[in-house]
N, C-alpha and C positions, 0 to 999 in steps of 0.2 A: 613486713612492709605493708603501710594502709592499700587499701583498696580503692579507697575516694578522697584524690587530690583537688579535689573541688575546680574553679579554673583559672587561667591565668589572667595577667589583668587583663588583658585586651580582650578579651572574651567577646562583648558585646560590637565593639567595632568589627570581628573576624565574620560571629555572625552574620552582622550585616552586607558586608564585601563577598562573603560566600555567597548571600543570597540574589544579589546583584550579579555573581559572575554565572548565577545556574540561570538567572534569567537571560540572561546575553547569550548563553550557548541556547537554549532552547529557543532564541528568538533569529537564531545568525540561520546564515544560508545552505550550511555544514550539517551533515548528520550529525548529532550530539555525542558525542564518544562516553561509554558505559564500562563498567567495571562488576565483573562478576563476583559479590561473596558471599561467607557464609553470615546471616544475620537470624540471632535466635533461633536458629536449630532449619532454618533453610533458608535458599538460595535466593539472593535478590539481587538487581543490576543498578547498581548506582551511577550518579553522572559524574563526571571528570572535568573537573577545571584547571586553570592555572595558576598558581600562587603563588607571591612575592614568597622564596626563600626565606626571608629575613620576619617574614612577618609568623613564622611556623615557631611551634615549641615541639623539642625534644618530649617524646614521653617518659615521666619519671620511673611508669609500672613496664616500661619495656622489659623483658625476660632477657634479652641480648646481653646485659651488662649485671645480672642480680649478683653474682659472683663476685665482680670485679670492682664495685661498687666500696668493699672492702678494703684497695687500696690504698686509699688517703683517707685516714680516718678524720681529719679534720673537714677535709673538702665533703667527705658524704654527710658529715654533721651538716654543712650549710645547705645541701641538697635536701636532707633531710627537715630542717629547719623549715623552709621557703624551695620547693621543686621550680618554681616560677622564676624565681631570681635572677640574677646573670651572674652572680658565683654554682648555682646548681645546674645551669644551663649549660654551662661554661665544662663543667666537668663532665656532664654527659657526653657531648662534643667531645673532650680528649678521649674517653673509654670507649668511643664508638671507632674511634681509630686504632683503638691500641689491642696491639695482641692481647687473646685473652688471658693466656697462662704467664704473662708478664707486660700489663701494662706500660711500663718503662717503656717498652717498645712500639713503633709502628709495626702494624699486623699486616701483610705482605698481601693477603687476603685485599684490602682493602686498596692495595693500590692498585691491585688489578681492577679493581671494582672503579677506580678514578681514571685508570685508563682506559677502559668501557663505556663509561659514561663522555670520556673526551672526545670519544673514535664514533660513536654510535648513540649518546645522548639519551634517553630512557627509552628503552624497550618494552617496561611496563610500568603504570601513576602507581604512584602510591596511596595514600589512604588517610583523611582526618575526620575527625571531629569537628563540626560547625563552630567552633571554640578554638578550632586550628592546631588543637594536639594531634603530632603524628603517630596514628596507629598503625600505620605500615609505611615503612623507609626512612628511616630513622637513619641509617645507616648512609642511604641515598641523599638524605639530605645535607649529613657531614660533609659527603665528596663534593657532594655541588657546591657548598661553601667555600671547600677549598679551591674548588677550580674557578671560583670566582661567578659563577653563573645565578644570575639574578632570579628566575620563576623554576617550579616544579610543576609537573601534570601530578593531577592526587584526586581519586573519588573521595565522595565526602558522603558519608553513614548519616541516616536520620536524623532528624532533628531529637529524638526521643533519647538516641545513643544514652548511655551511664556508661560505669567505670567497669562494671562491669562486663558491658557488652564489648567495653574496648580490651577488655585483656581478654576475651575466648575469639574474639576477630584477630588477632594478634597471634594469637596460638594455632587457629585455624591457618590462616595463612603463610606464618615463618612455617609450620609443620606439611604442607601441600612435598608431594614427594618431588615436584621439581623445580623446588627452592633451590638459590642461586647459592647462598649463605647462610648454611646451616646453625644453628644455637652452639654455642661451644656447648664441652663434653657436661661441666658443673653446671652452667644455665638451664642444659637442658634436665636432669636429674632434677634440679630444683623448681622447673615448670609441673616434671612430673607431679612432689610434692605439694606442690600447690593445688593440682586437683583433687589427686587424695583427700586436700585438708579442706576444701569444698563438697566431699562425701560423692564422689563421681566411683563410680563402682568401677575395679580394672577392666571390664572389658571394652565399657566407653571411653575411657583413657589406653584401654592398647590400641580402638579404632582413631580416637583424636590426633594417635604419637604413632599412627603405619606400625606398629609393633605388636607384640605378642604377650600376653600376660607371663606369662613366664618369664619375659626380658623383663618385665615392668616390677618386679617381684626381686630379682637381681638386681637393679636398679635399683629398687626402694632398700634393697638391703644394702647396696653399695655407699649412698649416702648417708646409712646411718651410720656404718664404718666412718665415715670420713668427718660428720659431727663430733664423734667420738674422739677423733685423733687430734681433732680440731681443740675440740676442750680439755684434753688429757696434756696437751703443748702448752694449753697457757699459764704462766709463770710470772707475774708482776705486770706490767704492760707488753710484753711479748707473747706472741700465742702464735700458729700458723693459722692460714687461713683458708677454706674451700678451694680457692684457685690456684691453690698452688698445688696441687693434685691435677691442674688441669690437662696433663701429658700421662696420666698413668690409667689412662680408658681400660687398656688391653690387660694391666698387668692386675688393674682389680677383677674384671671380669670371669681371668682366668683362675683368682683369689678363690671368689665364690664359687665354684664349679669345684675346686678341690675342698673350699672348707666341706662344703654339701657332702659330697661324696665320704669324704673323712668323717665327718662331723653323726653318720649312719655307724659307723663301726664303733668311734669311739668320741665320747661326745671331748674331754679330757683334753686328748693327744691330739683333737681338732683346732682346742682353742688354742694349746701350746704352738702349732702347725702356725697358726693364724698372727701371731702375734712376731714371731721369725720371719714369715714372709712381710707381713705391714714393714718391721724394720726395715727388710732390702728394698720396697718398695719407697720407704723413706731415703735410703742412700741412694736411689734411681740407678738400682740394679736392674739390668736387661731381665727383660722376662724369660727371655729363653736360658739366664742361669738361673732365675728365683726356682723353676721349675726343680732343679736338684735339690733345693730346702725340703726335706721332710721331717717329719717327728724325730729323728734321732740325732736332728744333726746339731744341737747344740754337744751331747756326748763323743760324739762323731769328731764334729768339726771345730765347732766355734771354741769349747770351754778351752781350751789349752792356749787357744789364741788369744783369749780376751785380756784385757789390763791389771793388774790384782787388785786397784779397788772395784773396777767391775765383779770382780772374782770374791773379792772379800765381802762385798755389802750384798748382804743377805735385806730381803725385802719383808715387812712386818709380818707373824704367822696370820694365815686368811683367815675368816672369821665366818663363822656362816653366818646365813642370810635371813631375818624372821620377816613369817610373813604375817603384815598384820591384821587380825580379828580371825585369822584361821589358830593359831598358837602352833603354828609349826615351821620348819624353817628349811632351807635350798644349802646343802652342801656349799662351802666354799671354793674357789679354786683350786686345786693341788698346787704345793708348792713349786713343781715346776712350771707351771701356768702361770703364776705369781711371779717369778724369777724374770720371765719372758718378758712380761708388760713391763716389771720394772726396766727393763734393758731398756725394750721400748719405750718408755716416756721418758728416760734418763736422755735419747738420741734426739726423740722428740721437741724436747724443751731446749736440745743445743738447736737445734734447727730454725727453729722458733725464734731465737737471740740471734742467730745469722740474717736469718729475713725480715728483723726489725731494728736495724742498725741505726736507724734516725732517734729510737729509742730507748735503744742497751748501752749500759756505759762501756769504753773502751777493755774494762777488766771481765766485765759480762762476754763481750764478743772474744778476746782472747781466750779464754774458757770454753767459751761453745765452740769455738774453730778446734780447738785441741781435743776435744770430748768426739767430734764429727769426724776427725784427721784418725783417732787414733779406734773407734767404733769400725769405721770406714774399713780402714786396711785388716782388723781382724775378719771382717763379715767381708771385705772381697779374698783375702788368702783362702776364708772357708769356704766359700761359696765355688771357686773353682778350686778346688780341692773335692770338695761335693760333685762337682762337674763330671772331674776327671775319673773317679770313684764309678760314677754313673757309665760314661765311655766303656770302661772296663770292664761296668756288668753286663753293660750289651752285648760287647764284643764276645765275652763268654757265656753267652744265652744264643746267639745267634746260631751256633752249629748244633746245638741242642734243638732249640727251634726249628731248624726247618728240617731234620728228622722227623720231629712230630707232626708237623705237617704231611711228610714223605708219608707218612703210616696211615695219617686220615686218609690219605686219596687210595692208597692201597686196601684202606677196608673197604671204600664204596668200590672199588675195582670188583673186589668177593662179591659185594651185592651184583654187579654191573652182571658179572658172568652167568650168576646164576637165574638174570631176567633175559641174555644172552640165549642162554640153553632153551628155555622155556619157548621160545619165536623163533632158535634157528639162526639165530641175526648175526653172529660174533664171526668177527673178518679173523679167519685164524691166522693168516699169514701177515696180516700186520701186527695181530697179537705176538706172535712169536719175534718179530722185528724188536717189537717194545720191548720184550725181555731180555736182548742180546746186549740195547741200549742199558737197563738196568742193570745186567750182571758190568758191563765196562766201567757205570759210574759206581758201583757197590766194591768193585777194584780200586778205584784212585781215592774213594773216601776209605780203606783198608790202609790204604800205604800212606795217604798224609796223616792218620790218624794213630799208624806205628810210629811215624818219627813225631809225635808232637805228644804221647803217651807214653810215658817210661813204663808204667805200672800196670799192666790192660786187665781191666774187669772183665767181668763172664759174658759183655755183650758182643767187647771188640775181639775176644777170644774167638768166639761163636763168628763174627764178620771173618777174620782170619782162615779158620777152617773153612769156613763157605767158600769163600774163593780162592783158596788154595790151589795153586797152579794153573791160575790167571794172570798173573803179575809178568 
């Protein structure tokens, strides 16, 4: 996306009425109303006028819609073309209403935000450029449209303002932590990268974005995931796109945190890991059952359920990697790592012809429905099957478990006694209480554990004997 959209036509007429309306408040009978932001790295108070609605442009470099921008590839051509236009104007305007992870829609968000503004009128100006691009309330300015309201309150940035000054004021202020309307999930990922690609070191970008380098780090690796799957889908003019990930915050977050962890043991059976879960996360599988996907569970779960030409097409043998001017080369992926991704972009590319129906022929879309239908029911039979698998080992870990627990507190008890002994301190008569309580429950975990044990090892033998003629 450029950085410098130069201005729109009215440019010089806006300056002009800007500067007429800053003289009129500084000349009226009214304390001048001021606007606190951040400008070049500190804090300055600009003045607040009013402005014919109609006379404002949408900003093209808004962060709010970078994502969304993608969904009419013809309309973001004309945006692209001419940001000024009234075809590029016109589309900012819809995408500033529309949900973000489906356009198609009004975003529910925004009506409250229309009813807000109907009941209670602006609570806070928004913010242009002397040229009348809105750098802040872009959003504010859609609903006033719709609700028909002729003028906006809006401080107005230096005359000196560039394009650049208007996307870190923009960033500064959507990102203030009590922002009304936060950046969707992919806007905001992709604000991220865009500091990055301006060379802002993370720690000024975890302070610019209230976050933590380590979130920021997760993030940046989240969206490279999602470039990834983005180009790995595209297949003729069909492809998916950023925003259609934009519901699955939770379930990549939780991604990275397991590849990481996995990814320390075995780098391998991480990627395999990785590639299983992207699929469920492509079927928009709940995260709370993606969690039962582990390394085994293609062996486990999935292969006996898949289609036999999923089962039959074998993906090309891998190939290692040379790198070059060193003369040496990066392992390839192991064949089952290979197998994975083919699943996955085999799912991929059906998904891809599902969410481009304006552009898949009808034999395209009957294929990718039946590819997605028949992916679909193998990865949810396995996946709760995985589940239920999981249930089961709980269940029998759990009496195991808190035995061992029982034991840990029982060795600090030994320490307890013997720091007891040393001061004198040890209340014997509640001591002795706590042991009558123990032999009672070391009885009723004897007798459930005869009837649910046909075969007793040397441990429940040894319980038996112990409480022998307590029962």
């Amino acid at each position: 996306m450029p950085t410098d959209f130069g201005f729109p036509p009215t440019a010089e007429e806006n300056r002009a009425l800007v500067e007429q309306r800053l003289q009129d408040a500084r000349t009226g009978d009214a304390v001048p109303e001021t606007l606190r932001v951040e400008f070049r790295g500190r804090p300055i108070h600009v003045e607040v006028i009013d402005m014919d609605v109609d006379r404002l442009y949408y900003n093209p470099a808004t962060h709010r819609v970078s994502a969304q921008r993608a969904h009419d590839p013809l309309r973001e051509k004309e945006l692209a073309k001419d940001a000024w236009s009234d075809a590029g104007q016109s589309y900012l305007h819809d995408l500033l209403m529309a949900k973000p992870s489906d356009p198609h829609q009004r975003d529910p968000d925004f009506d409250k935000l229309m009813e807000s503004l109907r009941e209670h009128r602006q609570n806070e100006p928004g913010l242009i450029s002397r040229e009348g691009v809105l750098v802040n309330g872009n959003t504010r300015r859609a609903a006033l449209k719709k609700l028909g309201v002729r003028t906006i309150r809006v401080g107005v940035l230096p005359a000196s303002c560039t394009w650049d000054d208007i996307l870190t004021v923009e960033l500064s202020l959507q990102l203030r932590p009590d922002r009304r309307r936060e950046y969707s999930y992919i806007n905001r990922l992709m604000a991220v990268e865009e500091q990055i690609q301006l060379g802002l070191p993370l720690a000024a970008i975890s302070k610019l974005f209230h976050t933590t380098t380590p979130a920021l780090e997760r993030d940046t690796w989240v969206l490279g995931q999602l470039r990834d799957l983005e180009k790995r889908s595209e297949h003729g003019r069909n492809k998916l796109r950023l925003m259609d990930f934009e519901d699955a915050q939770e379930r990549f977050a939780e991604l990275y945190r397991v590849y990481v962890k996995e990814k320390a043991r075995n780098k391998e059976k991480a990627n395999t890991l990785l590639e299983y879960r992207l699929a469920a996360i492509v079927l928009d599988i709940a995260k709370t059952d993606i969690r039962a996907i582990h390394t085994d569970f293609r062996e486990k779960f999935l292969e006996h359920r898949l289609p036999e030409r999923s089962r039959a097409v074998e993906p090309e043998p891998p190939k290692a990697v040379s790198i070059p001017g060193l003369n040496r080369s990066v392992p390839a992926p192991s064949s089952e790592t290979a197998q994975a991704r083919a699943l996955t972009d085999t799912l991929l590319r059906a998904k891809a012809t599902q969410k481009s129906a304006a552009t898949a022929t009808p034999e395209e879309i009957t294929d990718a429905n039946q590819s997605v239908s028949v992916l679909g029911t193998a990865f949810g039979e396995s996946v709760r099957a995985a589940v239920d698998e999981s249930r089961k080992q709980r269940k029998r870990l759990a009496a195991p478990d808190r035995i061992t627990a029982a034991v840990d507190d029982l060795q600090q008890c030994v320490t307890d006694l013997v720091m007891a002994r040393g001061n004198n301190s040890l209340d014997e008569g509640a001591f002795d209480d706590a042991l009558i309580t123990l032999r009672q429950a070391l009885t009723k975990v004897s007798a459930e554990a005869s009837r649910s044990i046909q075969l007793p090892g040397e441990g429940l033998t040894w319980l038996r004997e112990a409480v022998a003629g307590q029962q």
